[in-house]
PDB file of N, CA, C and O in Angstrom:
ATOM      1  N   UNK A   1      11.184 -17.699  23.138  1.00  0.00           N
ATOM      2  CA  UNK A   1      10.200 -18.081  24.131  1.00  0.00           C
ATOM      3  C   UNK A   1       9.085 -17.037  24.156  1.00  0.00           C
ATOM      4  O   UNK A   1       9.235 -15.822  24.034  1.00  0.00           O
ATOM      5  N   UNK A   2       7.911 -17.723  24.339  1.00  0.00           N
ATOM      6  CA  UNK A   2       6.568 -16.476  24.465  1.00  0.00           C
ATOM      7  C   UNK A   2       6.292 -16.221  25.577  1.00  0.00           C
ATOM      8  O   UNK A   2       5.790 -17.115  26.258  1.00  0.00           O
ATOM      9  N   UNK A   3       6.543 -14.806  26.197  1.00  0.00           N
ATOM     10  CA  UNK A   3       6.730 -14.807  27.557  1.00  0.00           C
ATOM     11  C   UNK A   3       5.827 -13.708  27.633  1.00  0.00           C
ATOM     12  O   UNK A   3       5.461 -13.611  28.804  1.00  0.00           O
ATOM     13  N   UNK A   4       5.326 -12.877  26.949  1.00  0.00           N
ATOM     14  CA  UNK A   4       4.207 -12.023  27.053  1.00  0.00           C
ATOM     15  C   UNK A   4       3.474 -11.582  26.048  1.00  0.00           C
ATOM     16  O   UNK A   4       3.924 -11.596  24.903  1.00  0.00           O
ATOM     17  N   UNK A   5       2.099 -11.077  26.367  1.00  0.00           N
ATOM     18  CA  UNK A   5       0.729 -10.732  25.562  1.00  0.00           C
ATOM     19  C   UNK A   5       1.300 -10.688  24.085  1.00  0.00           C
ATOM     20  O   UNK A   5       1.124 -11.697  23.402  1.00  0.00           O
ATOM     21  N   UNK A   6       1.968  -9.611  23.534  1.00  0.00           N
ATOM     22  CA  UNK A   6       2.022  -9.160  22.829  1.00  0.00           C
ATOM     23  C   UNK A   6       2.841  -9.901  21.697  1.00  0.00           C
ATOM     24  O   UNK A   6       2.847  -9.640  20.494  1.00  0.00           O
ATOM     25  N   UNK A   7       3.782 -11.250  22.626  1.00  0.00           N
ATOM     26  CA  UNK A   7       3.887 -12.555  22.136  1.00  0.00           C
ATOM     27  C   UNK A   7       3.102 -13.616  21.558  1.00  0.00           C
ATOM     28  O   UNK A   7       3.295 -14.164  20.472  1.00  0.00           O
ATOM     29  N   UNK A   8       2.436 -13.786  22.178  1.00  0.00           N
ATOM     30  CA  UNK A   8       1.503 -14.475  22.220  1.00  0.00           C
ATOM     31  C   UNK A   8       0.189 -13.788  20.663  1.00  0.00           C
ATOM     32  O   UNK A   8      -0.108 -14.478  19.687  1.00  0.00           O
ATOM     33  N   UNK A   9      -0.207 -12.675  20.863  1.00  0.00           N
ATOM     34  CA  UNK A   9      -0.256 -12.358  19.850  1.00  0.00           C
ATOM     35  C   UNK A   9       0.345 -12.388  18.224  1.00  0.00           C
ATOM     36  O   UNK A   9      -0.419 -12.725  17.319  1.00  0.00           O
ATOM     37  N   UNK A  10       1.754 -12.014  17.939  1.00  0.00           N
ATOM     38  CA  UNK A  10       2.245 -11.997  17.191  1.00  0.00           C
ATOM     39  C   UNK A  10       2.132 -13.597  16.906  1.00  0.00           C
ATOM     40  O   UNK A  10       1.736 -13.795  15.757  1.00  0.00           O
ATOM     41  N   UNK A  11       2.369 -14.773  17.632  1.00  0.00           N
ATOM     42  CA  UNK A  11       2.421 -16.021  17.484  1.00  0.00           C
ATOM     43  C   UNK A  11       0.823 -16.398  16.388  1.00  0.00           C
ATOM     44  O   UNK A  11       0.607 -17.014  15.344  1.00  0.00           O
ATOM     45  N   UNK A  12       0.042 -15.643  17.343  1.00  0.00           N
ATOM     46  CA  UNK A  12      -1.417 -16.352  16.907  1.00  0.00           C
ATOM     47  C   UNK A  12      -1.807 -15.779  15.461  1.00  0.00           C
ATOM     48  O   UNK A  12      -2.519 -16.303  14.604  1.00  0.00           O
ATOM     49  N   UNK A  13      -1.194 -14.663  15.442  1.00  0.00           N
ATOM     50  CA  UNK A  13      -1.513 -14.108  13.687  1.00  0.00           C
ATOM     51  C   UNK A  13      -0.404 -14.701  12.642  1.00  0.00           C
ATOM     52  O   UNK A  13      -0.414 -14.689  11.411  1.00  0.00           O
ATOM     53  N   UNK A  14       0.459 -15.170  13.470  1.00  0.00           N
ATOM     54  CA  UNK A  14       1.306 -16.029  12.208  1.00  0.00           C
ATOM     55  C   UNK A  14       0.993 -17.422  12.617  1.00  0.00           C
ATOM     56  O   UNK A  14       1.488 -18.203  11.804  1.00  0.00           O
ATOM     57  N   UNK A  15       0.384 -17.998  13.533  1.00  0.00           N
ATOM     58  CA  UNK A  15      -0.276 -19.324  13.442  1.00  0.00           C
ATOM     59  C   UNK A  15      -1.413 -19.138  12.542  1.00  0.00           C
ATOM     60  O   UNK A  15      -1.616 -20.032  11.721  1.00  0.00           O
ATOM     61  N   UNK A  16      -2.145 -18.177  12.561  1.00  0.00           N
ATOM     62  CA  UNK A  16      -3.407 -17.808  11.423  1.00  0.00           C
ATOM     63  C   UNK A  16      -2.895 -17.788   9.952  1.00  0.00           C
ATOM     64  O   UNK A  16      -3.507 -18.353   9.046  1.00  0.00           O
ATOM     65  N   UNK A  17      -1.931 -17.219   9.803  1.00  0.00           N
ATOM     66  CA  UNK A  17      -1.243 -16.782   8.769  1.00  0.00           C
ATOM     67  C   UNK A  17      -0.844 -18.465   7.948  1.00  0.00           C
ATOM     68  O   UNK A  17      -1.385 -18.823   6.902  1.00  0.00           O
ATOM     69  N   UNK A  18       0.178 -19.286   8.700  1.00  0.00           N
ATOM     70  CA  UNK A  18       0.198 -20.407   8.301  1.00  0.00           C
ATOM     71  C   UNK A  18      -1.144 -21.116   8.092  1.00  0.00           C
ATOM     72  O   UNK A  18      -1.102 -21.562   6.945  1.00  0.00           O
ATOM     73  N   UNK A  19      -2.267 -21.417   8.638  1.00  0.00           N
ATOM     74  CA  UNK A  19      -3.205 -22.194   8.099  1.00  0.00           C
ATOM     75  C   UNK A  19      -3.714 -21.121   7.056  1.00  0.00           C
ATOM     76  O   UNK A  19      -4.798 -21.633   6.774  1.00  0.00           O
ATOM     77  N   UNK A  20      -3.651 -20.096   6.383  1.00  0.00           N
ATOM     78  CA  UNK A  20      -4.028 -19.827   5.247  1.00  0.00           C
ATOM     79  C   UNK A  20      -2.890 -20.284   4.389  1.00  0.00           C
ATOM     80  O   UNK A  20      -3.095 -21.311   3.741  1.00  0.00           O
ATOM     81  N   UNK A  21      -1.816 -19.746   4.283  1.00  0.00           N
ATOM     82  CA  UNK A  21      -0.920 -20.489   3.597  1.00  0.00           C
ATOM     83  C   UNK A  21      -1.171 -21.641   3.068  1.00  0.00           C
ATOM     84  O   UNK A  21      -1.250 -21.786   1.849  1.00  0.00           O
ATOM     85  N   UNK A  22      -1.354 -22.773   4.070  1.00  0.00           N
ATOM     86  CA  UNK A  22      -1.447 -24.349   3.696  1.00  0.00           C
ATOM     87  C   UNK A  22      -2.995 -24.556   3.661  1.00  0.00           C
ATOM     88  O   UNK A  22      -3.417 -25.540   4.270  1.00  0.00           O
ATOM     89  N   UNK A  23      -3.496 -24.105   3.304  1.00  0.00           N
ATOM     90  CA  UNK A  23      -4.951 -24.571   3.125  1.00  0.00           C
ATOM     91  C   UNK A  23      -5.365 -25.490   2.703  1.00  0.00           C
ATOM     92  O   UNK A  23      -6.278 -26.129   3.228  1.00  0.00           O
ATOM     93  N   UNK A  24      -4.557 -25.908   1.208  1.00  0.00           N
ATOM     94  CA  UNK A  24      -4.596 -26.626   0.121  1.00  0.00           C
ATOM     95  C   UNK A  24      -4.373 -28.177   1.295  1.00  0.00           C
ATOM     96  O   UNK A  24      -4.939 -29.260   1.141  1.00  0.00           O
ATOM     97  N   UNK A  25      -3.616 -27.892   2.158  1.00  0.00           N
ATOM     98  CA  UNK A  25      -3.463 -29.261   2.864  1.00  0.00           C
ATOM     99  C   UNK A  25      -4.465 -29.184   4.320  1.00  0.00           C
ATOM    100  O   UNK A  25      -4.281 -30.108   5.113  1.00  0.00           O
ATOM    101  N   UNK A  26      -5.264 -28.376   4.610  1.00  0.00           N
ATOM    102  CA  UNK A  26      -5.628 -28.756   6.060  1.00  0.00           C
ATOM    103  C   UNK A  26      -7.197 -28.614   5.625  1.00  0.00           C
ATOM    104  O   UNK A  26      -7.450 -27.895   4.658  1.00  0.00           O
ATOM    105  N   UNK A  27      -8.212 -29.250   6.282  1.00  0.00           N
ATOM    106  CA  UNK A  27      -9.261 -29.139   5.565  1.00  0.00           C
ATOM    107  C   UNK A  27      -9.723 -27.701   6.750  1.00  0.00           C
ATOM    108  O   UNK A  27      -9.409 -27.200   7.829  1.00  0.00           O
ATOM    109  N   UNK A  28     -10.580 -27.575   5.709  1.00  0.00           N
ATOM    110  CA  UNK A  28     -11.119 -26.059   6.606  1.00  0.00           C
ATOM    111  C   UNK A  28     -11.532 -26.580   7.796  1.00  0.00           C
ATOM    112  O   UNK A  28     -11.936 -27.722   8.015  1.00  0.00           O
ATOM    113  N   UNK A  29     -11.366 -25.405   8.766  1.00  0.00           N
ATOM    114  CA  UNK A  29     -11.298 -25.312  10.306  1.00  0.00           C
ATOM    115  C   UNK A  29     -11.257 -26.560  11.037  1.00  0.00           C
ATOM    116  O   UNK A  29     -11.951 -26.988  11.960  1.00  0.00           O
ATOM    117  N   UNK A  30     -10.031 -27.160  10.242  1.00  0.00           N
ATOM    118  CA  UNK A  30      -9.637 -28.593  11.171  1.00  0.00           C
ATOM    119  C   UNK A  30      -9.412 -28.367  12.258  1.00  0.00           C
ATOM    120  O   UNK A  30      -8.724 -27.348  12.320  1.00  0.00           O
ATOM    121  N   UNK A  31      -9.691 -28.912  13.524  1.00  0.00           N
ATOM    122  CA  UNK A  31      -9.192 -28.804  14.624  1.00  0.00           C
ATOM    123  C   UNK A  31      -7.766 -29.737  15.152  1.00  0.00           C
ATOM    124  O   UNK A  31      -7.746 -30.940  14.889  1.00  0.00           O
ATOM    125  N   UNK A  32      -6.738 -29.174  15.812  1.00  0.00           N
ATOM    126  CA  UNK A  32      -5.420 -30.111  16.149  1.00  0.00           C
ATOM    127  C   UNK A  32      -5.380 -31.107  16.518  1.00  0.00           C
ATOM    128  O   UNK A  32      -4.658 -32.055  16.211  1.00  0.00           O
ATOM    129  N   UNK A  33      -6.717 -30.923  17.727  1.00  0.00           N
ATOM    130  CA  UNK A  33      -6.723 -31.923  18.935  1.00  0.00           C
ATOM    131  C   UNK A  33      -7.080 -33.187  18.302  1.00  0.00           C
ATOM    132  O   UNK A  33      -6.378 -34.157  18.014  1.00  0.00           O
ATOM    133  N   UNK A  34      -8.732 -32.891  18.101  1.00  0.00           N
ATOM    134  CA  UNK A  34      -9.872 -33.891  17.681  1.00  0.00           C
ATOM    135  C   UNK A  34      -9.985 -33.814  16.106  1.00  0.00           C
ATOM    136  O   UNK A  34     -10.747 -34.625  15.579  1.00  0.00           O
ATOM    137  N   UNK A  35      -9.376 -33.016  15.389  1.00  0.00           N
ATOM    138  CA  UNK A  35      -9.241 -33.326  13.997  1.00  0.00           C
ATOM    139  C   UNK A  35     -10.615 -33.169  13.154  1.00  0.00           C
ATOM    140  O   UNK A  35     -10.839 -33.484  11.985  1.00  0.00           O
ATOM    141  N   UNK A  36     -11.397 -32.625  14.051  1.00  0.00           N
ATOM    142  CA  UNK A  36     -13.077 -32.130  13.579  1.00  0.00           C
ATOM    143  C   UNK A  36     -12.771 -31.216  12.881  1.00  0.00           C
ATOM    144  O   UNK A  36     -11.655 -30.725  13.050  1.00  0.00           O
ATOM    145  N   UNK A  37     -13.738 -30.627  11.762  1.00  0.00           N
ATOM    146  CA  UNK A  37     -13.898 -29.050  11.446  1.00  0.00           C
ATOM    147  C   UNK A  37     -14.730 -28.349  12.634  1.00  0.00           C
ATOM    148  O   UNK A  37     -15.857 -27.857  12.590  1.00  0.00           O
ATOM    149  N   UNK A  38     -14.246 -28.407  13.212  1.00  0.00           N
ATOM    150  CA  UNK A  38     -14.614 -27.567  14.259  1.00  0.00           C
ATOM    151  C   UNK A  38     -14.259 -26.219  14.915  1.00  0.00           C
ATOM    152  O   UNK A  38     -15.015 -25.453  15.514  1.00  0.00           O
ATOM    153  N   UNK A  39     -12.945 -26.100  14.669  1.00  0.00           N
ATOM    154  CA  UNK A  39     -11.883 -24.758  14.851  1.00  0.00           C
ATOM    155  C   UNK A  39     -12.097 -23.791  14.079  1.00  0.00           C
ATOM    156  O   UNK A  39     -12.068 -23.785  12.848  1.00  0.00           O
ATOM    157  N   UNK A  40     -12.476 -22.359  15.309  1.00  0.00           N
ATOM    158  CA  UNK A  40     -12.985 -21.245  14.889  1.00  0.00           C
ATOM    159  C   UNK A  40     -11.670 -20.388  14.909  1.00  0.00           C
ATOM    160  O   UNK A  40     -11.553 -20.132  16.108  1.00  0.00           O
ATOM    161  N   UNK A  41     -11.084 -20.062  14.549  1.00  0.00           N
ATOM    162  CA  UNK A  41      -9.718 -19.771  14.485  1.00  0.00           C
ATOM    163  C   UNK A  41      -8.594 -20.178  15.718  1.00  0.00           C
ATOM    164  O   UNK A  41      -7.718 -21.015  15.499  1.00  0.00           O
ATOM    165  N   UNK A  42      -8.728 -19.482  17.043  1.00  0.00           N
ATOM    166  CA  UNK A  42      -7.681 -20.302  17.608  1.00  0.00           C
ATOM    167  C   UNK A  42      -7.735 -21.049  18.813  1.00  0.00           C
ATOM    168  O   UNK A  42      -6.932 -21.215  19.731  1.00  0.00           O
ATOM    169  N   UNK A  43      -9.496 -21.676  18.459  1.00  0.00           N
ATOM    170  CA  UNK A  43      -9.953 -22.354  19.912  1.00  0.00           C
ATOM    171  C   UNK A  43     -11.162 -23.351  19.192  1.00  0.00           C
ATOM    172  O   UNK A  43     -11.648 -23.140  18.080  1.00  0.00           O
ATOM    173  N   UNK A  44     -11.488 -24.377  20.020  1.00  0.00           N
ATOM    174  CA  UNK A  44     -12.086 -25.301  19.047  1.00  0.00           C
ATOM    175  C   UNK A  44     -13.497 -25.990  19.899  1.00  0.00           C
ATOM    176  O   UNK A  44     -13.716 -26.755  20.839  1.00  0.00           O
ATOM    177  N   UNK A  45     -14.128 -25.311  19.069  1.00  0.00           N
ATOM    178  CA  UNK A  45     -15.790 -25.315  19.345  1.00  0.00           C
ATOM    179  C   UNK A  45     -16.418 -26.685  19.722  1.00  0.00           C
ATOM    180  O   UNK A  45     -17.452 -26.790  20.381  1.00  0.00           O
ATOM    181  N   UNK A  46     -15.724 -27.676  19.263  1.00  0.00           N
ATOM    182  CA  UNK A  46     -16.245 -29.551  19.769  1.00  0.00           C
ATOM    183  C   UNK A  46     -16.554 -28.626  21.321  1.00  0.00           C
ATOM    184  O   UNK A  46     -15.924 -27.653  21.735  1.00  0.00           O
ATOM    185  N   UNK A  47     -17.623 -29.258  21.894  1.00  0.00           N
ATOM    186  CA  UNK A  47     -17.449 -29.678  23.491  1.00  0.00           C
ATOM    187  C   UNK A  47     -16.740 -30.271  24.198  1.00  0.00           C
ATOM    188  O   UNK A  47     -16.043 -29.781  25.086  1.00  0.00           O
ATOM    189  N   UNK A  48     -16.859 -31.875  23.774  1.00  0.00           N
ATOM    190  CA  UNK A  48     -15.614 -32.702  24.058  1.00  0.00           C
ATOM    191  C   UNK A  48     -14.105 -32.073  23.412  1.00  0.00           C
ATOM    192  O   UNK A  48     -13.238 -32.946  23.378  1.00  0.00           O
ATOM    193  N   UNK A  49     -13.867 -31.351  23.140  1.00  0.00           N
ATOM    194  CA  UNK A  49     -12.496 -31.303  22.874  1.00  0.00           C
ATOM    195  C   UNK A  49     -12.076 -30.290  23.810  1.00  0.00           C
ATOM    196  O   UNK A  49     -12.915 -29.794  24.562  1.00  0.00           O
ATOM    197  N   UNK A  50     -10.256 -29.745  23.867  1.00  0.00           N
ATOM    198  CA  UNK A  50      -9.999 -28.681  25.182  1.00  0.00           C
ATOM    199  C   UNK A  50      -9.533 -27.941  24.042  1.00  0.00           C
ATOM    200  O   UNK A  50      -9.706 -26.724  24.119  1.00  0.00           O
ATOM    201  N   UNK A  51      -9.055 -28.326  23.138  1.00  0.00           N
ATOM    202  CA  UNK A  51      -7.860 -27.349  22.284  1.00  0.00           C
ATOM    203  C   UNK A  51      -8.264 -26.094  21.882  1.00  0.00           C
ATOM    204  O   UNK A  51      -9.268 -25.747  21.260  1.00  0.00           O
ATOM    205  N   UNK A  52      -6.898 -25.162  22.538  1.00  0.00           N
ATOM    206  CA  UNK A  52      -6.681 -23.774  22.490  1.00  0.00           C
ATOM    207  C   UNK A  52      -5.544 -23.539  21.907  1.00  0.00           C
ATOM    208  O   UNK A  52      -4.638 -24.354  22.082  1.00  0.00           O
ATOM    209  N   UNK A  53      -5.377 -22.661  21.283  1.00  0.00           N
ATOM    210  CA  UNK A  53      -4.049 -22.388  20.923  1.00  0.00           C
ATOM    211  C   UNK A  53      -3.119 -22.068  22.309  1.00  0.00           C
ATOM    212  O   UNK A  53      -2.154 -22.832  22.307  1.00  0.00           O
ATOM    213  N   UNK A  54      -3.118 -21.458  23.112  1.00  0.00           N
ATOM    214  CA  UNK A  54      -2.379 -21.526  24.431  1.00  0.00           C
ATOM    215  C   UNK A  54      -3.277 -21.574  25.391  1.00  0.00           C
ATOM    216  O   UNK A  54      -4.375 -21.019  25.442  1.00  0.00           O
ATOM    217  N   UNK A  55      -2.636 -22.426  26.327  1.00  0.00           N
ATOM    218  CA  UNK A  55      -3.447 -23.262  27.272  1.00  0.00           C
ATOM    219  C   UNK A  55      -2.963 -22.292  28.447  1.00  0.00           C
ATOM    220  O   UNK A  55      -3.761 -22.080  29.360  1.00  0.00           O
ATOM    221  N   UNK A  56      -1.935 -21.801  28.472  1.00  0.00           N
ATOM    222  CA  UNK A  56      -1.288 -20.683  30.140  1.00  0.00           C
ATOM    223  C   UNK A  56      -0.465 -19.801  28.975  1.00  0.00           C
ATOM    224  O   UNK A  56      -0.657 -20.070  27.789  1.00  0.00           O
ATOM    225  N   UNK A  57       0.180 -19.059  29.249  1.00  0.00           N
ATOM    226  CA  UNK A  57       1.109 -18.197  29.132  1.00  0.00           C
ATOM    227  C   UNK A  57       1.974 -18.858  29.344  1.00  0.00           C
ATOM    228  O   UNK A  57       2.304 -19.502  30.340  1.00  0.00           O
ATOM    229  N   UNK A  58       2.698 -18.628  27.689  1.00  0.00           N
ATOM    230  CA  UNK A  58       3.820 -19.279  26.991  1.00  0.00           C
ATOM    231  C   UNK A  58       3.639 -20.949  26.730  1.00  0.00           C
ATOM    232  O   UNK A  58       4.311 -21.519  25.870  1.00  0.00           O
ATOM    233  N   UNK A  59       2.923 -21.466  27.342  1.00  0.00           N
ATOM    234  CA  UNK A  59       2.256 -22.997  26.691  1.00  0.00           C
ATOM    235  C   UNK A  59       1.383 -22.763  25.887  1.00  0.00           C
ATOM    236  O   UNK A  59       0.478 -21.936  25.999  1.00  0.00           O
ATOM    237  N   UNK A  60       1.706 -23.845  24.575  1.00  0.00           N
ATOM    238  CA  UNK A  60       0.761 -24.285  23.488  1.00  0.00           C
ATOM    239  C   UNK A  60       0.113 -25.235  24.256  1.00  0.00           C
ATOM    240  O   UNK A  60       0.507 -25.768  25.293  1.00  0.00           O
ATOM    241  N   UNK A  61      -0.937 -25.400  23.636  1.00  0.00           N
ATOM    242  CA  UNK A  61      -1.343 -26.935  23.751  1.00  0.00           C
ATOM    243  C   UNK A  61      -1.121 -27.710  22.620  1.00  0.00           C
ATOM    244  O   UNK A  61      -1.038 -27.559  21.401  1.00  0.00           O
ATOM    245  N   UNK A  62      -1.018 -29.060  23.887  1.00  0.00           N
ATOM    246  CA  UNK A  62       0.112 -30.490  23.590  1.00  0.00           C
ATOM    247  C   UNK A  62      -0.568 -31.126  22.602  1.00  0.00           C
ATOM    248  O   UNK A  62      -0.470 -32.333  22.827  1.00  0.00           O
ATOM    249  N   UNK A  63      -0.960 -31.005  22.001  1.00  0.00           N
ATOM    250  CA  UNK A  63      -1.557 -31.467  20.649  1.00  0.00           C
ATOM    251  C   UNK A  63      -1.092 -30.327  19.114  1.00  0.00           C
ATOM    252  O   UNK A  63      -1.252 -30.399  17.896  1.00  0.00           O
ATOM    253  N   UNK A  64      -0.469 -29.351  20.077  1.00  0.00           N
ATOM    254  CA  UNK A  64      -0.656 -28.206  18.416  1.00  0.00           C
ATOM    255  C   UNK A  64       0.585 -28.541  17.307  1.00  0.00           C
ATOM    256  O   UNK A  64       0.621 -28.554  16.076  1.00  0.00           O
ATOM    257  N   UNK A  65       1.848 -28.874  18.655  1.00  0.00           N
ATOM    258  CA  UNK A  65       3.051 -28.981  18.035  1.00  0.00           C
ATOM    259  C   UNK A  65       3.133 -30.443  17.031  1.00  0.00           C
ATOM    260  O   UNK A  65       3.625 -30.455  15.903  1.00  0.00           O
ATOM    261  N   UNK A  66       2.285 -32.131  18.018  1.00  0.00           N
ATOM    262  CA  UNK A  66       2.305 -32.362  17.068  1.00  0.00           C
ATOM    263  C   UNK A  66       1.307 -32.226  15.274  1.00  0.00           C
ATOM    264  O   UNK A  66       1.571 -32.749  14.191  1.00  0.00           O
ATOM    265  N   UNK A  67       0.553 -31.615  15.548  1.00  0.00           N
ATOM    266  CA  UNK A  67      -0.577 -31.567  14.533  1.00  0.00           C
ATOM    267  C   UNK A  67       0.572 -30.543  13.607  1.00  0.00           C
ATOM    268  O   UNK A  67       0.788 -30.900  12.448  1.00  0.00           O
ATOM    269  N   UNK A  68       1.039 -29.727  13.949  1.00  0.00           N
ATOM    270  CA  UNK A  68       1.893 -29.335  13.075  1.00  0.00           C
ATOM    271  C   UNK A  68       2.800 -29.825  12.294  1.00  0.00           C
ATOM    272  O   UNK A  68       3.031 -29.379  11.170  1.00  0.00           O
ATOM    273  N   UNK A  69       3.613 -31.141  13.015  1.00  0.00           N
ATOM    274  CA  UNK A  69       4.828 -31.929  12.421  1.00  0.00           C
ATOM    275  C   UNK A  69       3.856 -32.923  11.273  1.00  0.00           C
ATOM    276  O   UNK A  69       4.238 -33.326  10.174  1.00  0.00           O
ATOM    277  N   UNK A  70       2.597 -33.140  11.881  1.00  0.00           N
ATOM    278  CA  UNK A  70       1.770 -34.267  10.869  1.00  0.00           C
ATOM    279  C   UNK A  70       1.569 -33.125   9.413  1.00  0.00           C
ATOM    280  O   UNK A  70       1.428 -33.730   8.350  1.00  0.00           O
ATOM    281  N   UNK A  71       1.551 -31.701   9.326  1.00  0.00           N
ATOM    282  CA  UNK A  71       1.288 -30.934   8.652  1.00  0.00           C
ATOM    283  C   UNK A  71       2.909 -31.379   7.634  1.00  0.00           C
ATOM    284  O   UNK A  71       2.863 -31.630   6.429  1.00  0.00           O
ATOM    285  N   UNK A  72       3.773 -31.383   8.183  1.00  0.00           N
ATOM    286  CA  UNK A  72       5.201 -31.834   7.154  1.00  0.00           C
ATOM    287  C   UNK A  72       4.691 -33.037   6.544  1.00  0.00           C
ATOM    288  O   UNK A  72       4.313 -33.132   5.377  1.00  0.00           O
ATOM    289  N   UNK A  73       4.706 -33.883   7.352  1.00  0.00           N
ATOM    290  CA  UNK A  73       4.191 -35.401   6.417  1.00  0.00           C
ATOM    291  C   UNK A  73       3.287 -35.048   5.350  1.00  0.00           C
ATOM    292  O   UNK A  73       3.689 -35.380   4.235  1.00  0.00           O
ATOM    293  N   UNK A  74       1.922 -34.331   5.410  1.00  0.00           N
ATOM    294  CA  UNK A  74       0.865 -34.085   4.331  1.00  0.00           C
ATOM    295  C   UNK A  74       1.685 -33.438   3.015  1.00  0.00           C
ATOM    296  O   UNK A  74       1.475 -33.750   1.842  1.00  0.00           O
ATOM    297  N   UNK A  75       2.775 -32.358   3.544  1.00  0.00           N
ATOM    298  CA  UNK A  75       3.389 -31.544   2.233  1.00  0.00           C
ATOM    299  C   UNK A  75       4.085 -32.563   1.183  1.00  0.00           C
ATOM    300  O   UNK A  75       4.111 -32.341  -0.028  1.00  0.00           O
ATOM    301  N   UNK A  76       4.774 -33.970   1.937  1.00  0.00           N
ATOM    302  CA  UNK A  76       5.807 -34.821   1.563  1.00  0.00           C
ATOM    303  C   UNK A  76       5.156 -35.369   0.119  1.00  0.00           C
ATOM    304  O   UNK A  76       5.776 -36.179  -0.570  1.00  0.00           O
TER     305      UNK A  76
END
């Protein structure tokens, strides 16, 4: 569970870490939410869109987890 800063950190440099990894599958600075290139690393520049990588302390936002599972389907 991510229950403090320094959590939350470690999370966001290995959430960074994975979209370099998979590059080959995500188009550059896709965003989770709205699926724009819009995402400046872990917050996403659309207007209309909300997506942050954490929305409170210890919540993702509800779009990251699934944009991630759609990330398995692309590898398949």
């Amino acid at each position: 569970m991510i229950n403090f800063p320094d959590d939350h950190l470690l999370f966001a440099m290995q959430f960074m870490q994975m979209l370099n990894d998979f590059k080959a599958i995500i188009r550059e600075d896709e965003c989770p939410a709205c699926g724009l290139q819009t995402r400046s690393n872990l917050i996403c520049l659309n207007d209309e869109c909300d997506w942050m990588l954490f929305i409170d302390m210890a919540k993702l936002h509800p779009a990251t987890i699934p944009w991630m599972n759609s990330l398995k389907e692309r590898l398949k």
